[in-house]
LUMDRENLUM-170096 format. One record per atom (N, C-alpha, C, O): residue number from 0; residue in three letters; chain; atom name; z, x, y. Coordinates in pm, 1 decimal. Each point is the difference from the previous one (the first is absolute). Example, Ala and Ser with C-alpha at 12.3 -4.5 7.8 and 13.67 -1.06 7.14 Angstrom:
REM LUMDRENLUM-170096
REC,pado,kedo,palo,vose,zz,xx,yy
REC,0,ALA,A,N,780.0,1319.0,-569.0;
REC,0,ALA,A,CA,0.0,-89.0,119.0;
REC,0,ALA,A,C,0.0,90.0,120.0;
REC,0,ALA,A,O,66.5,103.6,-1.9;
REC,1,SER,A,N,-138.5,-138.6,106.9;
REC,1,SER,A,CA,6.0,82.0,119.0;
REC,1,SER,A,C,73.0,-77.0,109.0;
REC,1,SER,A,O,16.9,50.9,110.8;
REM end
This chain:
REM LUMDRENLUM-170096
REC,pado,kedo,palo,vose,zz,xx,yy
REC,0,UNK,A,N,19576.2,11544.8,-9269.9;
REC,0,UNK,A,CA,84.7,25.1,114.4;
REC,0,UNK,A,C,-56.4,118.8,79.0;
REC,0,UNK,A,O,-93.0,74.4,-31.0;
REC,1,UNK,A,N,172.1,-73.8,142.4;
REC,1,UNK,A,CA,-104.0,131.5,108.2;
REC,1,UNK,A,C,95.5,-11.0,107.3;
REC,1,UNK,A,O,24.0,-100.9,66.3;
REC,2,UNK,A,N,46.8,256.3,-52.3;
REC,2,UNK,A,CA,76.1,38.2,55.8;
REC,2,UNK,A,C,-55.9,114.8,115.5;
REC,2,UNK,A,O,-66.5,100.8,-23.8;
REC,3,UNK,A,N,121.4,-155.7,171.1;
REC,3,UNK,A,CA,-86.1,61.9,149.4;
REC,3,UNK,A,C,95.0,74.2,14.8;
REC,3,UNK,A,O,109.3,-56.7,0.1;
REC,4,UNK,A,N,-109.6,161.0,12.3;
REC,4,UNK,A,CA,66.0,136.3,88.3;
REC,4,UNK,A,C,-98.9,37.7,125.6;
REC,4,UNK,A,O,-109.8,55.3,-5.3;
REC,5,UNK,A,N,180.2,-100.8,116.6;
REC,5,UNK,A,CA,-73.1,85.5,90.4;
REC,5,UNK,A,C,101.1,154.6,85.4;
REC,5,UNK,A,O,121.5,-8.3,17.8;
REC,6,UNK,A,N,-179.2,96.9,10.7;
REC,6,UNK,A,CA,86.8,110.6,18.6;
REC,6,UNK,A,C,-75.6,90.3,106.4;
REC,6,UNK,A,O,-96.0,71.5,-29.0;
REC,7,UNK,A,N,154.1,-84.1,162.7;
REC,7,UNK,A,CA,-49.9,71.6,132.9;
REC,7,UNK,A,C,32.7,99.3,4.9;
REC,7,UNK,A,O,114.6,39.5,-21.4;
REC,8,UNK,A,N,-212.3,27.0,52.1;
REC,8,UNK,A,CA,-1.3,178.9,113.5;
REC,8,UNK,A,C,-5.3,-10.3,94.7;
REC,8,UNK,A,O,-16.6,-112.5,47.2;
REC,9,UNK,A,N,25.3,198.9,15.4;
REC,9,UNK,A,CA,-56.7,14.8,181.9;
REC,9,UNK,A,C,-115.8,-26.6,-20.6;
REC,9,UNK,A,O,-47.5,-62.6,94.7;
REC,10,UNK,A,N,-55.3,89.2,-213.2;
REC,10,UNK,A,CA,-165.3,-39.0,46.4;
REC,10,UNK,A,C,-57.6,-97.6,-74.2;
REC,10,UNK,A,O,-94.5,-65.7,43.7;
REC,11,UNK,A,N,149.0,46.4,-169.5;
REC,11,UNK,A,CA,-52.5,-101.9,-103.7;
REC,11,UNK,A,C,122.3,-83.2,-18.5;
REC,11,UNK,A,O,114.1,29.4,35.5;
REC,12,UNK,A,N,-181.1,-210.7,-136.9;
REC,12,UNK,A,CA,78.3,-58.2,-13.9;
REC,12,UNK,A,C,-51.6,35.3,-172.5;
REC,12,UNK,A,O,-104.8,64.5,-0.4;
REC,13,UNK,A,N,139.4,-83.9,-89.0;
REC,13,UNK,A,CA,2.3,5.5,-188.9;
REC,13,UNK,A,C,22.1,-123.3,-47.8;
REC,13,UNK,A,O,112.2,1.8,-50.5;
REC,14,UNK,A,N,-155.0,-95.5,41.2;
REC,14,UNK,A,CA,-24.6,-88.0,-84.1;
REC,14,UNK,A,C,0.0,14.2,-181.3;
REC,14,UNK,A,O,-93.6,25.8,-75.7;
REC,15,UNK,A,N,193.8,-45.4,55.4;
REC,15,UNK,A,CA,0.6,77.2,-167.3;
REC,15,UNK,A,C,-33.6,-156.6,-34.8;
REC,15,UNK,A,O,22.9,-93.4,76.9;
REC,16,UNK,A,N,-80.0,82.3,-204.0;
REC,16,UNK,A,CA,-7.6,-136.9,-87.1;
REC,16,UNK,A,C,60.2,49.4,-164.0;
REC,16,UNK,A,O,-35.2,107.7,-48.2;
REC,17,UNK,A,N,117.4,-191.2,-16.3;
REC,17,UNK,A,CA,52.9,10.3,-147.9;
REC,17,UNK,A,C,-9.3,-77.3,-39.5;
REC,17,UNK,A,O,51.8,-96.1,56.9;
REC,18,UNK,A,N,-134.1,69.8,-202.9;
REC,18,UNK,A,CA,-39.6,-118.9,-72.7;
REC,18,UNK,A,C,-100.6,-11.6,25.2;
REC,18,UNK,A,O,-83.8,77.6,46.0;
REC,19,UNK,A,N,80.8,-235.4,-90.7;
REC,19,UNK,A,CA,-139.9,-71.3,2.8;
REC,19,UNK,A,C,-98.4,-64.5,157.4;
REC,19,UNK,A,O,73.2,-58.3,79.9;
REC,20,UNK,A,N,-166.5,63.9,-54.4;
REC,20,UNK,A,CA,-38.3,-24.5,88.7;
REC,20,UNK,A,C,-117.6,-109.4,-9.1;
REC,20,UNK,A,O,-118.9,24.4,-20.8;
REC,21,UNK,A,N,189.2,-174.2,44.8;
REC,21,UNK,A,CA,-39.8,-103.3,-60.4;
REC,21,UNK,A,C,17.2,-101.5,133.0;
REC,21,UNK,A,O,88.1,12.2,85.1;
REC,22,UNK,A,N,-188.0,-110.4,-87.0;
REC,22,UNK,A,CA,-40.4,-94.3,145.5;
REC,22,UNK,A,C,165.6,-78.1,35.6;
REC,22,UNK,A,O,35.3,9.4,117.6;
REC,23,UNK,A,N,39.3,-66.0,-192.1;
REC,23,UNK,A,CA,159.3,-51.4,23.9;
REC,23,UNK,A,C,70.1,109.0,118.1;
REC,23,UNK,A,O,96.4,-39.3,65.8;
REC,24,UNK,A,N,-140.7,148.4,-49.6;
REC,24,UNK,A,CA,22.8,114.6,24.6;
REC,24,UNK,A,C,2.6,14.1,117.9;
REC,24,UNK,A,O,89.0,12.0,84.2;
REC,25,UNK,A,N,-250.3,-15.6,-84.1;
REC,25,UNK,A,CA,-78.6,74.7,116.1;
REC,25,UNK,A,C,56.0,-52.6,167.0;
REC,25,UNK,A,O,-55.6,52.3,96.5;
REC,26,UNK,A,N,152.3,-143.3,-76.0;
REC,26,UNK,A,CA,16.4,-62.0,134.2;
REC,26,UNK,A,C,123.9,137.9,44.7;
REC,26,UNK,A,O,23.0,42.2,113.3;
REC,27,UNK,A,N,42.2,5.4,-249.4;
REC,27,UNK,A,CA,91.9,133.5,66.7;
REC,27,UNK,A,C,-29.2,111.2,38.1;
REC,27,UNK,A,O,53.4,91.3,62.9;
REC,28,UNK,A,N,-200.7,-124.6,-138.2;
REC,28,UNK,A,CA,-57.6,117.2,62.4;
REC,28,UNK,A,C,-46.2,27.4,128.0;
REC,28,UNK,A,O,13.3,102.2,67.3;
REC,29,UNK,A,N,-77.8,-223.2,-39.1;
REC,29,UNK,A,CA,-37.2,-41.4,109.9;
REC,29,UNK,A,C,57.8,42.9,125.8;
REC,29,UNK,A,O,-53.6,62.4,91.6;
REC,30,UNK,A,N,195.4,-115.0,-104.7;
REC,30,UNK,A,CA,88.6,13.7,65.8;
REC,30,UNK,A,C,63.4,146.9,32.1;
REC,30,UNK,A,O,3.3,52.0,111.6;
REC,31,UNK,A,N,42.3,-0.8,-223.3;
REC,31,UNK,A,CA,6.1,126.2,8.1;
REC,31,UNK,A,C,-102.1,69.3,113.5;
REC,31,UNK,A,O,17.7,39.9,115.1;
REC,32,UNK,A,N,-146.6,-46.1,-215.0;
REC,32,UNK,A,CA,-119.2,68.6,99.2;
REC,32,UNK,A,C,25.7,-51.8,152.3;
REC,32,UNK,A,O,36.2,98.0,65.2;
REC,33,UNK,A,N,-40.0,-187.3,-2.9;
REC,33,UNK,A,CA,34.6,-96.5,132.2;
REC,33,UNK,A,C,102.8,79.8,67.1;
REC,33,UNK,A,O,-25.3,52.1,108.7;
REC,34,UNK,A,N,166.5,-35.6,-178.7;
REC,34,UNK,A,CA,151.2,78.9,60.3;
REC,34,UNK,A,C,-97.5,133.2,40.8;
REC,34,UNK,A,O,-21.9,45.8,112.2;
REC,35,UNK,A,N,-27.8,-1.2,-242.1;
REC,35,UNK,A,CA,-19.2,163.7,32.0;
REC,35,UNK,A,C,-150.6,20.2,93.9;
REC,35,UNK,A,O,-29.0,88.6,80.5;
REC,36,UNK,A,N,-29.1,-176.1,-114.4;
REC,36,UNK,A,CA,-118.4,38.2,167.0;
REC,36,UNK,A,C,66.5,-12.7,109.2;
REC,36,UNK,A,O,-15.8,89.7,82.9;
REC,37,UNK,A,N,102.5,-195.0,-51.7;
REC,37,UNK,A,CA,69.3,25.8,102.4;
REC,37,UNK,A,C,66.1,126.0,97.2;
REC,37,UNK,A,O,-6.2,20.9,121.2;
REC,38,UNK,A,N,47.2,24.6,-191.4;
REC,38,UNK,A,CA,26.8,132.9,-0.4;
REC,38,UNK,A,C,-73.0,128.8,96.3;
REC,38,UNK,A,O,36.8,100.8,60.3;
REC,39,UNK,A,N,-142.4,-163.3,-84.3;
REC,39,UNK,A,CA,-86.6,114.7,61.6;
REC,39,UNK,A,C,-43.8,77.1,-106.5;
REC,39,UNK,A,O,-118.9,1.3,-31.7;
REC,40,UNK,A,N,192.6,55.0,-19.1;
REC,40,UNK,A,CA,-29.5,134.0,-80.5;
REC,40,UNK,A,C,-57.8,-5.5,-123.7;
REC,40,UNK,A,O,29.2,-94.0,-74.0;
REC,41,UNK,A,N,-121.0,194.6,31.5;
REC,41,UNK,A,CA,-83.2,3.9,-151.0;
REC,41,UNK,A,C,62.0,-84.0,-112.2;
REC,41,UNK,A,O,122.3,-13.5,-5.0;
REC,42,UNK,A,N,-190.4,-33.9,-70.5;
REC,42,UNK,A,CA,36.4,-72.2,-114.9;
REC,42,UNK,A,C,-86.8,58.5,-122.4;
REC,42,UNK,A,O,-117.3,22.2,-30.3;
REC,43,UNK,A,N,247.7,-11.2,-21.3;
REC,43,UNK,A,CA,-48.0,56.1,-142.6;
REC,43,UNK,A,C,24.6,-130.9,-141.6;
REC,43,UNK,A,O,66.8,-102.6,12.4;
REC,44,UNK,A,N,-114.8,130.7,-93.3;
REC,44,UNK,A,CA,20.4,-101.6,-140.7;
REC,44,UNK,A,C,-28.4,71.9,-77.4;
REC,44,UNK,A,O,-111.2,49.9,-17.4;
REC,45,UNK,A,N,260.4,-23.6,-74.2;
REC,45,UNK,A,CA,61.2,54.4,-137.0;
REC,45,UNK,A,C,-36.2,-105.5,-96.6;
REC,45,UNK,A,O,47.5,-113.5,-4.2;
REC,46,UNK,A,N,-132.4,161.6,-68.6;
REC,46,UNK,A,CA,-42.4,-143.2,-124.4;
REC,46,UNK,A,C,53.7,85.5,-146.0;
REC,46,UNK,A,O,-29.7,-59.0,-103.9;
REC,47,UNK,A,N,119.9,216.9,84.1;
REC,47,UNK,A,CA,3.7,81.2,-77.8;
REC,47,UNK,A,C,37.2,-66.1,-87.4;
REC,47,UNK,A,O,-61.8,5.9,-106.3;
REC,48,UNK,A,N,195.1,-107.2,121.2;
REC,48,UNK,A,CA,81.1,-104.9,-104.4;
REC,48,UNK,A,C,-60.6,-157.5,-13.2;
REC,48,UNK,A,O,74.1,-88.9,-41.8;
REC,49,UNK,A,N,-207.6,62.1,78.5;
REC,49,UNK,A,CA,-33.9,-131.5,-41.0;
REC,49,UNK,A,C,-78.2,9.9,-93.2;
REC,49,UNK,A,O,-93.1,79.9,-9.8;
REC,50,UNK,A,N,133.1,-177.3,-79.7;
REC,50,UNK,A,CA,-38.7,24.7,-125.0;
REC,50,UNK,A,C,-120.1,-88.5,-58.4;
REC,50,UNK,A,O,-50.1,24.4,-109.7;
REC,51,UNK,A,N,11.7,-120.7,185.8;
REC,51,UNK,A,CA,-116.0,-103.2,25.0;
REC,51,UNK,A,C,-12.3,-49.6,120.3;
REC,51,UNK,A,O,91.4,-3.5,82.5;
REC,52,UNK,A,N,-217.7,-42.3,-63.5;
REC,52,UNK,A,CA,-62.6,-68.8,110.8;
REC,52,UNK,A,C,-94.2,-100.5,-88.8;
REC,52,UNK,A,O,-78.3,11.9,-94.2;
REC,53,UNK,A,N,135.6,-130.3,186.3;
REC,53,UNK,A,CA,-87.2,-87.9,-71.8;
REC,53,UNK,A,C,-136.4,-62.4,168.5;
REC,53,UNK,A,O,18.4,33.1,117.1;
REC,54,UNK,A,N,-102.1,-96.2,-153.4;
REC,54,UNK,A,CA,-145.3,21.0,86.1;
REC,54,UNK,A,C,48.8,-36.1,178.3;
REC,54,UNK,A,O,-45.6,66.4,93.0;
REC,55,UNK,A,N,132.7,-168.6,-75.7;
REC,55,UNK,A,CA,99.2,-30.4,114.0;
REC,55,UNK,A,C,31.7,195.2,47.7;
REC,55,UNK,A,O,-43.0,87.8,74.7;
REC,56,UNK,A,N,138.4,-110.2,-172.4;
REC,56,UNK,A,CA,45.7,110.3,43.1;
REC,56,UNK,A,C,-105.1,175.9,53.2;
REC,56,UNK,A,O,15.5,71.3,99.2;
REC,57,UNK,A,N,-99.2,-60.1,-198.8;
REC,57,UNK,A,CA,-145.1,61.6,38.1;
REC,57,UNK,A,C,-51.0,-15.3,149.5;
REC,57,UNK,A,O,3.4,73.2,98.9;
REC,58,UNK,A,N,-49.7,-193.5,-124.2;
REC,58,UNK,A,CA,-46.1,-5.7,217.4;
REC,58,UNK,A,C,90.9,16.0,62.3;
REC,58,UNK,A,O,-15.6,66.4,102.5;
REC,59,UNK,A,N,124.6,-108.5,-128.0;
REC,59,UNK,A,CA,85.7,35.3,118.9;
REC,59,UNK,A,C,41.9,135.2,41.4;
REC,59,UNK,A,O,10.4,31.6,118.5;
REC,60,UNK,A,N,14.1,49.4,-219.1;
REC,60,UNK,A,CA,-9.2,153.6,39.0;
REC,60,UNK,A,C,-124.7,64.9,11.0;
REC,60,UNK,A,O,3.4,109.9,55.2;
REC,61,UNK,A,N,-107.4,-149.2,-92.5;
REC,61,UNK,A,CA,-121.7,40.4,48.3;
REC,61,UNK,A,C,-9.9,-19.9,165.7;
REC,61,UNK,A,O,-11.3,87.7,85.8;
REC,62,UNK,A,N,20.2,-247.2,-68.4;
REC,62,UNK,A,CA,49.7,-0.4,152.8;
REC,62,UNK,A,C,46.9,85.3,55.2;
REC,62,UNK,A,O,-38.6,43.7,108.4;
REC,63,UNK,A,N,146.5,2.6,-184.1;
REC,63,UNK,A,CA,69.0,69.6,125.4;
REC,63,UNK,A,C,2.7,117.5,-7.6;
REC,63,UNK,A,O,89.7,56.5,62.5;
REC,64,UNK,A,N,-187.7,27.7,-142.6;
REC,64,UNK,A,CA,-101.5,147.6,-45.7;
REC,64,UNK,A,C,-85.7,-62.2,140.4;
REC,64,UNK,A,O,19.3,75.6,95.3;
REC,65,UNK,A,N,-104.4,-188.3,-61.0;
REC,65,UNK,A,CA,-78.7,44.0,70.8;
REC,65,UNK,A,C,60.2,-19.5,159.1;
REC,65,UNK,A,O,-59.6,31.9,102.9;
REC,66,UNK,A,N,171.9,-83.3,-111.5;
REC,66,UNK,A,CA,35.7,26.8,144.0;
REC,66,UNK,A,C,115.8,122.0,20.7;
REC,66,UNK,A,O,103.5,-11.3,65.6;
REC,67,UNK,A,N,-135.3,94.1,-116.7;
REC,67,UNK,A,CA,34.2,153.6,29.1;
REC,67,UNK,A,C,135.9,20.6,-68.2;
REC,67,UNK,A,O,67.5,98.3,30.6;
REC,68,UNK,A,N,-16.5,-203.0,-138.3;
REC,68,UNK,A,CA,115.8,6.6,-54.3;
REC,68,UNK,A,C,-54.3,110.1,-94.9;
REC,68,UNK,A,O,-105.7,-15.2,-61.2;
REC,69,UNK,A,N,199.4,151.3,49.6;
REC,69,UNK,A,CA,-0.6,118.2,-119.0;
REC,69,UNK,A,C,48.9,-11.6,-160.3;
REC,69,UNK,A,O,114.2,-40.9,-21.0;
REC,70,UNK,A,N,-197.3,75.5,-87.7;
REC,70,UNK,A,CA,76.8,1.3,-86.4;
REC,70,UNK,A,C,77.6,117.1,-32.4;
REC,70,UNK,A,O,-60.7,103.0,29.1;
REC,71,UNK,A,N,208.0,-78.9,-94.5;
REC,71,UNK,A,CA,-9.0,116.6,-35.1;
REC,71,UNK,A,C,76.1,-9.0,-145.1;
REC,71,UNK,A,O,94.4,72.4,-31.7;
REC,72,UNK,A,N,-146.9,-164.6,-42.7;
REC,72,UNK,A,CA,5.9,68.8,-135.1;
REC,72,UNK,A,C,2.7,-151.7,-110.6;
REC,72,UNK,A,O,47.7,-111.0,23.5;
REC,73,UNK,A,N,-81.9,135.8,-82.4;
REC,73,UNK,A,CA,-64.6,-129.9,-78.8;
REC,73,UNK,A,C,-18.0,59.3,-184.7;
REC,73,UNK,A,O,-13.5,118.8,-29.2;
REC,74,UNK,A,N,16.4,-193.9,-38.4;
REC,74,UNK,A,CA,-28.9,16.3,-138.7;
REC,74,UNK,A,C,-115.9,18.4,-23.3;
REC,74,UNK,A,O,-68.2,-56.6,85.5;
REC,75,UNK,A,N,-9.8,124.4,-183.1;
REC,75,UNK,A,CA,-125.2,35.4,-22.3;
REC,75,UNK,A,C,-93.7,-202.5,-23.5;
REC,75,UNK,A,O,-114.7,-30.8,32.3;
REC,76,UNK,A,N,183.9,-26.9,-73.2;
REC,76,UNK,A,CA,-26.4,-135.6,-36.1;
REC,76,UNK,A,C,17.0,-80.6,163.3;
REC,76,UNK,A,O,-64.7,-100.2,30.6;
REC,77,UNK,A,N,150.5,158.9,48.0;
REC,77,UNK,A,CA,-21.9,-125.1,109.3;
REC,77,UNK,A,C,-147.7,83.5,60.8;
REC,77,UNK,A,O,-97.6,-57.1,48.7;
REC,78,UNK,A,N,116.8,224.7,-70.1;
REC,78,UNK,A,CA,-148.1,21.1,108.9;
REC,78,UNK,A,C,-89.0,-29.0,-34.6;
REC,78,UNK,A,O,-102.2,-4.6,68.4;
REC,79,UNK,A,N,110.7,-24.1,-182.8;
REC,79,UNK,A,CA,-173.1,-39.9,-69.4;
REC,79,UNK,A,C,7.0,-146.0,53.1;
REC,79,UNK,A,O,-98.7,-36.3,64.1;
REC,80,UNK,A,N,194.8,-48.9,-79.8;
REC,80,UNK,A,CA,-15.5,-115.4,34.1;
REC,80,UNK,A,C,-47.0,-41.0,160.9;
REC,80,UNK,A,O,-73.9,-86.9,46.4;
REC,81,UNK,A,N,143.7,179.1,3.2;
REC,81,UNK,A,CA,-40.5,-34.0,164.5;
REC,81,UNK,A,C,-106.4,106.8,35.3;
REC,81,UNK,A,O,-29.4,11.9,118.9;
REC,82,UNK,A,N,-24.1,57.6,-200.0;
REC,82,UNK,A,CA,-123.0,74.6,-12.9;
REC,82,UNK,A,C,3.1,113.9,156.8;
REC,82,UNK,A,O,-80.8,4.2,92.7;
REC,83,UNK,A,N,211.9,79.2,-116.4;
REC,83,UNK,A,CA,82.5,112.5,76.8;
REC,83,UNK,A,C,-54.0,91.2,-72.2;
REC,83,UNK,A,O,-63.3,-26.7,-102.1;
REC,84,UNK,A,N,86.1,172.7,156.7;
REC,84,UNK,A,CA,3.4,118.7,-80.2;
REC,84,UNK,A,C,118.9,65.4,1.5;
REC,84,UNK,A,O,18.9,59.3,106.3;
REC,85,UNK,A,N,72.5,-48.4,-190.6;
REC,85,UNK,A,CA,100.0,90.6,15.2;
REC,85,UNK,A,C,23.0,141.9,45.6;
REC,85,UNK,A,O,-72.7,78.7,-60.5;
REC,86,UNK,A,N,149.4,-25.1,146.0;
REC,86,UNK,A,CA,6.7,144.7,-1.4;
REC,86,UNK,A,C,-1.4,86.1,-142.2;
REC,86,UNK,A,O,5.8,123.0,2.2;
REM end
């Protein structure tokens, strides 16, 4: 399961993810991501509470690492997986 919180500022939108992050999935994410570019404003992605990524799920946030989506905080196991460096 994989639960979307998204949560606006005046400058950023937060994309939190909880759980698993698995391809059945990935179309809310999608979507999510879609609402919050809209927006205008910075997009961030909270991966602190996902607890797997399975290879679906991998490109797709890699994707959206390379189109200027931010991470800000991830498990030592998802950064190795999406091959991030943590603060």
């Amino acid at each position: 399961m994989l639960k979307i919180t998204a949560n606006s500022t005046t400058t950023c939108v937060t994309l939190k993810l909880e759980g698993k992050l698995l391809e059945p999935w990935l179309g809310d994410l999608r979507e999510a991501h879609e609402r919050a570019q809209a927006i205008g404003q910075a997009l961030l992605l909270d991966l602190a509470d996902v607890s797997f990524i399975d290879a679906a799920g991998e490109r797709a946030v890699s994707a959206m690492l390379r189109d200027g989506v931010a991470l800000v905080g991830c498990s030592s196991f998802v950064a190795e997986l999406l091959q991030v460096s943590q603060p």
